[in-house]
C-alpha positions in Angstrom: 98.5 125.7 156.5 98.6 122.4 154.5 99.4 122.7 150.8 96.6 122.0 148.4 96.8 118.4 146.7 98.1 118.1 143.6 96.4 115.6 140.6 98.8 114.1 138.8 97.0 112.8 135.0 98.8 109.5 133.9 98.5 108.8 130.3 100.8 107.0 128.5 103.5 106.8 131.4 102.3 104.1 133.3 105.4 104.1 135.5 106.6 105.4 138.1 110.7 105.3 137.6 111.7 108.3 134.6 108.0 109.9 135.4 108.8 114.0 135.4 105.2 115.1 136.4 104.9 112.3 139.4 108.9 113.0 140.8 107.8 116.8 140.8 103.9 116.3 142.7 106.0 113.7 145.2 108.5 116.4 146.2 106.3 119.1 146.9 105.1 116.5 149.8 101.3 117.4 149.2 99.2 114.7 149.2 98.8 113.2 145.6 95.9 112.1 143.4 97.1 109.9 140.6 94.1 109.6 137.9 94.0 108.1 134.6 91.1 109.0 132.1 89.7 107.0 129.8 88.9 109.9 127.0 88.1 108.4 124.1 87.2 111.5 122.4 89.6 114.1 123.0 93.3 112.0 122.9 92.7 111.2 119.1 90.2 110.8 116.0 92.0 106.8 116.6 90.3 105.3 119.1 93.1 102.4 120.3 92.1 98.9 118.9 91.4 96.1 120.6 94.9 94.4 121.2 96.1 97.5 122.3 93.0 97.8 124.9 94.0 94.5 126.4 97.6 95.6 127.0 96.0 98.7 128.6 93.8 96.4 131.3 97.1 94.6 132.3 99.1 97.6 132.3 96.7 100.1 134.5 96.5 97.2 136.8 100.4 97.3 136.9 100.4 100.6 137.9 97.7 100.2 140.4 99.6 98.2 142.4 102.9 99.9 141.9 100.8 102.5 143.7 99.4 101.1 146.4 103.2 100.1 147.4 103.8 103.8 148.1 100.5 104.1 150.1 98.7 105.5 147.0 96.3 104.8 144.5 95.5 104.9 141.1 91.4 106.6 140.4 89.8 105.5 137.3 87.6 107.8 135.4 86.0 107.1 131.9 84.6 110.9 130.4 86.1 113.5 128.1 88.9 114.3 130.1 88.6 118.6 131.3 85.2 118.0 133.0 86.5 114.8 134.7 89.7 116.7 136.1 87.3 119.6 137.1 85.1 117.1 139.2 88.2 115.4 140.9 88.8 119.3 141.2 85.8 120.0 143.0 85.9 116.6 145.2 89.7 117.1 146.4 90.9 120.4 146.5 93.5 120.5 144.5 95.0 123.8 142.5 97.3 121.8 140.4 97.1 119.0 137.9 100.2 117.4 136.5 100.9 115.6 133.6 103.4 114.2 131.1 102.9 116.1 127.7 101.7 114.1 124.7 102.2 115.0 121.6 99.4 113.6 118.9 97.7 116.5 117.4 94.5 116.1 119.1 96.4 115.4 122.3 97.8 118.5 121.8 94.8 120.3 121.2 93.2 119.2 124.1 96.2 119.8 126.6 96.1 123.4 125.8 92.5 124.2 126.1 92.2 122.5 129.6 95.6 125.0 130.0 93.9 127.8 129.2 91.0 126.9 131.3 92.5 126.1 134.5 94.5 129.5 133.8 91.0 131.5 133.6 90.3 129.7 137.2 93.0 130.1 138.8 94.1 126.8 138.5 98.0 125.3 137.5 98.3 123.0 134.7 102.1 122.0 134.4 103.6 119.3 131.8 106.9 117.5 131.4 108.2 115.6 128.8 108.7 111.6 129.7 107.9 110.1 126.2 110.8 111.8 124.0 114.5 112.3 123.8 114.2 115.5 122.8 111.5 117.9 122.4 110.4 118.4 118.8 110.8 122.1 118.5 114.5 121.8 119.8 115.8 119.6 116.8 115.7 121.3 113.7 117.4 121.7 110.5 120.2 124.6 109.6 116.9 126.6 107.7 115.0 126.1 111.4 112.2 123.6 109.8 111.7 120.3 110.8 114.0 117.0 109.1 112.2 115.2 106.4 115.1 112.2 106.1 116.2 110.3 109.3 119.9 109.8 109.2 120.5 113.5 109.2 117.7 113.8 111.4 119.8 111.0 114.0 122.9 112.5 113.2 121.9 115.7 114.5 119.9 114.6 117.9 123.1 112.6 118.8 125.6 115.3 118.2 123.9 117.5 120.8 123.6 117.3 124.7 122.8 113.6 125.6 119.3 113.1 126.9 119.0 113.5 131.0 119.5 111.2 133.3 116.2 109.2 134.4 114.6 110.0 137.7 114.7 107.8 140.4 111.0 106.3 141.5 109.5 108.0 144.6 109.9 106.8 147.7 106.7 107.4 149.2 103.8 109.4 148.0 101.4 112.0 150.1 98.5 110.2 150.9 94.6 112.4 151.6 92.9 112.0 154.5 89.8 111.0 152.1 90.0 108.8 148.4 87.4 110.1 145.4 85.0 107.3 143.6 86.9 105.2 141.1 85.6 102.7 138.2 86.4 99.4 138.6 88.7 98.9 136.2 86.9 95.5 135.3 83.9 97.4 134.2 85.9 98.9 131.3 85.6 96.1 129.4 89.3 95.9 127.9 90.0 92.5 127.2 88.0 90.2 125.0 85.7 87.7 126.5 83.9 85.4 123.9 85.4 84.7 121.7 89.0 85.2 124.1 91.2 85.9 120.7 93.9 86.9 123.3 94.0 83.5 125.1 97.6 82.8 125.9 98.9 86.4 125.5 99.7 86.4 129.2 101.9 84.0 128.8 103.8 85.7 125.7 103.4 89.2 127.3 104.3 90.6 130.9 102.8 94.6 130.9 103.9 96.8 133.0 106.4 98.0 134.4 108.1 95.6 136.1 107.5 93.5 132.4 109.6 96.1 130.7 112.4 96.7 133.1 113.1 92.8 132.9 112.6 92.7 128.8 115.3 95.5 128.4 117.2 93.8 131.2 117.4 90.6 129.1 117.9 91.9 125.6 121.0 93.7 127.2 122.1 90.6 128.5 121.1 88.1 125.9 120.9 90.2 122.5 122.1 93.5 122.3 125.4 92.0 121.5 124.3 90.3 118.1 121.5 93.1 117.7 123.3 94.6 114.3 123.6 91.4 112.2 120.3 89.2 114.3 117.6 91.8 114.6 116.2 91.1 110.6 115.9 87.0 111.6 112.3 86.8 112.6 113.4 83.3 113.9 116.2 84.4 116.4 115.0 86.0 120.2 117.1 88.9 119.1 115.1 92.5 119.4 114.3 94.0 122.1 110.2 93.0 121.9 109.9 96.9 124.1 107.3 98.6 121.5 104.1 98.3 123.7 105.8 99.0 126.8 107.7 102.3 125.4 104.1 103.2 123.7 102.3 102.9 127.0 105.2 104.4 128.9 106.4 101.5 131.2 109.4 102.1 130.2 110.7 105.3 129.0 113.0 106.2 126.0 115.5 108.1 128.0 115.9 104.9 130.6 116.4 102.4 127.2 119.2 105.1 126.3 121.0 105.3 129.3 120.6 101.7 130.0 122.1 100.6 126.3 124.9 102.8 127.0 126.0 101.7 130.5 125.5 97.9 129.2 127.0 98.4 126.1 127.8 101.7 124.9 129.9 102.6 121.4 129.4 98.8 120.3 128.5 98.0 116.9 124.9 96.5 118.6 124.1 99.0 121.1 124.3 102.0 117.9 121.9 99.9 116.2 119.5 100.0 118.9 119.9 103.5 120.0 118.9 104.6 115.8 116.3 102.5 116.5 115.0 104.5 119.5 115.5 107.3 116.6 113.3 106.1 114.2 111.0 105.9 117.1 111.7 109.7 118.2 111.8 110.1 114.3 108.3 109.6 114.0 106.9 111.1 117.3 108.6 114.4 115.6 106.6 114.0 112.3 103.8 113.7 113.6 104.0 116.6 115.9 105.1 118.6 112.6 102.3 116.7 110.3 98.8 116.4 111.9 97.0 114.5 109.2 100.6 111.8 108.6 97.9 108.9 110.0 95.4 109.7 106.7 97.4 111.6 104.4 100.4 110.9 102.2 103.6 113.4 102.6 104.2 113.6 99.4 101.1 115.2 97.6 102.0 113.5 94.3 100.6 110.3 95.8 97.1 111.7 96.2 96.4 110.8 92.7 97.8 107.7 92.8 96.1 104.3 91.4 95.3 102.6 94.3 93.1 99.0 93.9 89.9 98.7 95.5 89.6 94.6 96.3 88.6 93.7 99.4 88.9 90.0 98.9 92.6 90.5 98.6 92.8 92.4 101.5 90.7 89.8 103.6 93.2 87.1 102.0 96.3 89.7 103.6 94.4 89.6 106.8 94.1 86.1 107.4 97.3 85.2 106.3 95.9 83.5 102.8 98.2 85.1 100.4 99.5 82.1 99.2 102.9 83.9 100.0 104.5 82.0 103.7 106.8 84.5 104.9 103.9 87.0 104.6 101.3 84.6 105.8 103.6 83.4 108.6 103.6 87.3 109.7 100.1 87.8 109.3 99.5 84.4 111.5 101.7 85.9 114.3 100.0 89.7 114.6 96.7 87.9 115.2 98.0 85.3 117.8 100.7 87.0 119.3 99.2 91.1 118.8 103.2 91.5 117.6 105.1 90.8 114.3 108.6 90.4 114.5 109.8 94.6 112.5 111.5 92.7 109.0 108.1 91.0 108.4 106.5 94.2 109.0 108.1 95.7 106.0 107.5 92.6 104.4 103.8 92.2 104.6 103.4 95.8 104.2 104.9 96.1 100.9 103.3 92.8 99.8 100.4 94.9 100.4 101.2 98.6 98.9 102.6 96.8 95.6 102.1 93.9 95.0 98.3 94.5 95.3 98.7 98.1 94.9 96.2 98.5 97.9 95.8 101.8 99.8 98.8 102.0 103.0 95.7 103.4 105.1 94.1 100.0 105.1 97.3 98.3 106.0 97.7 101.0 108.8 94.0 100.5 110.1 94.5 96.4 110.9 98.1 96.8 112.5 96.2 99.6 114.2 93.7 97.2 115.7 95.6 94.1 115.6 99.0 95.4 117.4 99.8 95.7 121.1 102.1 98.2 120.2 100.0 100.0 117.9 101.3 103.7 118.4 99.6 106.5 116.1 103.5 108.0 115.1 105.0 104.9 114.6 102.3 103.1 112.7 101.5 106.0 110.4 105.2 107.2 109.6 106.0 103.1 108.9 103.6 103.1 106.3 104.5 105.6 104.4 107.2 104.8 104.4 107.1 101.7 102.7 104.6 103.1 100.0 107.0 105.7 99.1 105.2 108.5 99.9 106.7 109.8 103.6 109.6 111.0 104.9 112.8 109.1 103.8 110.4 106.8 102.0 111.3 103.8 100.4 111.9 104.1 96.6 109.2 103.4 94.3 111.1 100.6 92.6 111.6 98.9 95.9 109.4 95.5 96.0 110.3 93.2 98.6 110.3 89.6 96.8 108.4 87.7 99.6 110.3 84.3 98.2 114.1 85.7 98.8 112.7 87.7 102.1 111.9 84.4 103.9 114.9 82.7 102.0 117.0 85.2 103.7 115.8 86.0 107.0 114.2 82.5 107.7 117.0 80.7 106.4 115.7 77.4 108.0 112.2 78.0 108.2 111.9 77.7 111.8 109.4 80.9 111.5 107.5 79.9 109.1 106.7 76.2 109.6 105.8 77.8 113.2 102.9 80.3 111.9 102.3 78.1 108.5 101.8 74.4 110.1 100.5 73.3 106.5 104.0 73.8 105.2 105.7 71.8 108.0 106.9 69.1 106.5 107.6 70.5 103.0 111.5 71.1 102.5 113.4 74.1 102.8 114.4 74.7 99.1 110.6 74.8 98.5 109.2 76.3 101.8 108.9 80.1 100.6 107.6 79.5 96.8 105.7 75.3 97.3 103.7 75.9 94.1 107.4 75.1 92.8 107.7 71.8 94.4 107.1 68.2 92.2 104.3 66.6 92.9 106.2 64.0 95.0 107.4 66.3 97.0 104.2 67.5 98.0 102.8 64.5 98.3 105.0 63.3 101.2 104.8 66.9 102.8 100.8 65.9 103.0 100.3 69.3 101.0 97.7 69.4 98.4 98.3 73.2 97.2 94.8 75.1 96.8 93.3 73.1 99.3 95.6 73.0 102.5 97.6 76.1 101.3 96.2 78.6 98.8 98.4 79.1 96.0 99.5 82.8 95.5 96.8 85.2 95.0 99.2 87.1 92.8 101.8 86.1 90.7 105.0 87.8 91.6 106.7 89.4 88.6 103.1 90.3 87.0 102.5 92.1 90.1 105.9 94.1 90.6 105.2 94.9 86.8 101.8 96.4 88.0 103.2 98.2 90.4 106.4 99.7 89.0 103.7 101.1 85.6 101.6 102.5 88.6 104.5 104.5 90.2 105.9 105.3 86.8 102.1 107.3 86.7 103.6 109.5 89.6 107.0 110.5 87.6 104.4 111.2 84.5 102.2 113.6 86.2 105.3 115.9 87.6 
């Protein structure tokens, strides 16, 4: 008698190479359904934002035709996601669905009821882990509870059995004697049309997996060496540029791991990118521990803090109108590129927390919809942590001065004059602070301040003043 076929449920693995739950359907040597869901309601109160939605189109169609290689294909359904399985149920056969486990709260959630429900019908519902290093439940401090700061966090994931080795891509795949219905993927409606705000993204990005295999290929060719001291220059090619692809699983954290290690290992570059892939598993493991980290500060204290309410500042964040360059310059490059280089991350972000003491959730929401590597973990824990109020936050009296920030890690201004063309031909000495400049000096750089540039929208000391009074509010109260 022929085995029953088995559905394997791709979310965010879009691979095949490192992919537990397709490696395990492949050797049974039933024939395979591979399915991807678009459930909108059930994976998380965030519905993903626009930028990441484009990355999505690019990367299903990836996997698509990774698929049909091995004589498969990839079914596209759009629908919560337990009656849609129970359908493809119905129209195939199968007894057993398999799937990578995610672990978002409402991901969570909705994994265990469709468990339970198979379970009542029979059915199998098995899950593997492809998106971590280590499950959460397995790192934990000496009391048994979860870490709250990183580097002991780290210290502990790396002093224990190194991750497994990835698994090899399969070699062929079971095909049916008979394919279900599937949506055109076209008719999803993931990638802008008019306005195209992503025009020349495909150019900048390459999703899938075959994109991420050669961007971790040529960071540990090119950059892991200099990866310690280069990764804070926002005008070097020097990080590895793998956040969307290890969000939508293209690439998985145990093959960047293994790869850095054989390339690399013990060097002074390839430890800085490994903590990196910590703070990445960091986050993941907070979240799993913290369901409401995306809307709700860590530390309770900060539920009474003084936030501002002014939305013309925010908009002037947005655009990239602060008046500030090495934060405009990052704001420029999220909304043309859907990326912004990690250092000018923390720099924008606490331009916004403190120097206009506006809420992190606001600042979370726009990377949120702006990003192509907007990931709910990530994203949420970020924040927090540059307002202070998450795990291993930031201290309060931490301000990033935007002027030494792009002094620093722009040294030349290649960055800036890139995303802040009004400021091209103004000189370096003036480039992050040009309401300093003399008058002649703006004059040849063809800059008329509050007219081609906006001067700052705040004025920097007033503003760390404001801030540092408003967190002194928090020490007050306890």
């Amino acid at each position: 008698m022929a085995a029953a076929p088995i559905l394997v449920w791709f979310r965010q693995d879009l691979r095949l190479t490192d992919n537990p739950a397709l490696a395990a359907a492949a050797a049974t040597g039933a024939p395979v359904f591979c399915v991807y869901i678009r459930d909108r309601g059930g994976e998380s109160a965030w519905a993903p934002g626009a930028a990441s939605d484009w990355w999505l189109h690019h990367s299903l169609a990836s996997l698509g035709a990774s698929l049909a290689k091995l004589g498969s294909r990839l079914i596209l359904r759009s629908g919560a996601a337990q009656p849609v399985l129970e359908g493809l149920i119905a129209e195939t056969g199968a007894e057993t669905v398999y799937w990578n486990r995610r672990y978002e709260p409402a991901a969570i959630a909705r994994d265990s009821a469709i468990k339970a429900a198979f379970e009542k019908r029979g059915l199998a519902a098995k899950s593997f882990n492809a998106s971590l290093l280590f499950e959460p439940l397995t790192i934990r401090n000496k009391s048994g509870g979860p870490y709250r700061v990183f580097t002991q966090f780290w210290k502990t994931c790396m002093a224990g059995e190194a991750p497994p080795l990835p698994l090899p891509a399969p070699k062929k795949l079971a095909a049916p004697t008979a394919w279900p219905a599937s949506d055109a993927l076209e008719t999803w409606n993931l990638t802008p049309r008019k306005p195209d705000w992503a025009a020349g993204w495909q150019e900048l990005w390459q999703p899938g997996e075959a994109g991420a295999n050669a961007r971790l290929a040529r960071f540990l060719k090119e950059a892991v060496a200099g990866y310690k001291q280069d990764r804070n220059r926002p005008d070097l090619e020097a990080t590895s540029r793998l956040s969307a692809h290890l969000h939508f699983g293209e690439i998985g954290p145990r093959q960047c791991f293994h790869a850095a290690q054989a390339a690399a290992g013990g060097t002074a570059g390839s430890d800085t990118f490994l903590s990196e892939l910590g703070w990445r598993e960091f986050a993941h493991h907070l979240l799993f521990q913290h369901a409401d980290l995306p809307e709700a500060p860590l530390r309770a204290d900060f539920r009474s803090f003084p936030w501002a309410d002014d939305a013309a500042k925010l908009c002037a964040w947005q655009r990239g109108q602060t008046g500030y360059p090495i934060v405009d310059a990052g704001m420029r490059e999220l909304w043309q590129t859907g990326w912004m280089h990690n250092r000018v991350r923390m720099i924008v972000a606490s331009f916004l927390v403190k120097h206009l003491l506006l809420p992190w959730q606001q600042g979370e929401a726009w990377f949120w919809d702006t990003l192509v590597d907007a990931d709910l973990a990530n994203n949420a824990a970020s924040w927090q942590w540059v307002a202070g109020c998450g795990a291993d936050a930031a201290p309060y009296f931490r301000i990033f001065n935007p002027i030494l920030q792009g002094a620093k890690f722009d040294p030349d201004g290649a960055y800036t004059r890139r995303y802040v063309p009004e400021l091209a031909e103004l000189p370096t000495e003036y480039l992050f602070a040009p309401w300093e400049a003399p008058a002649a000096v703006l004059t040849k750089a063809r800059l008329r301040l509050g007219t081609d540039y906006p001067l700052p929208i705040v004025d920097h000391a007033k503003a760390r003043a404001r801030a540092l009074a408003a967190f002194q509010t928090l020490k007050n109260a306890a």
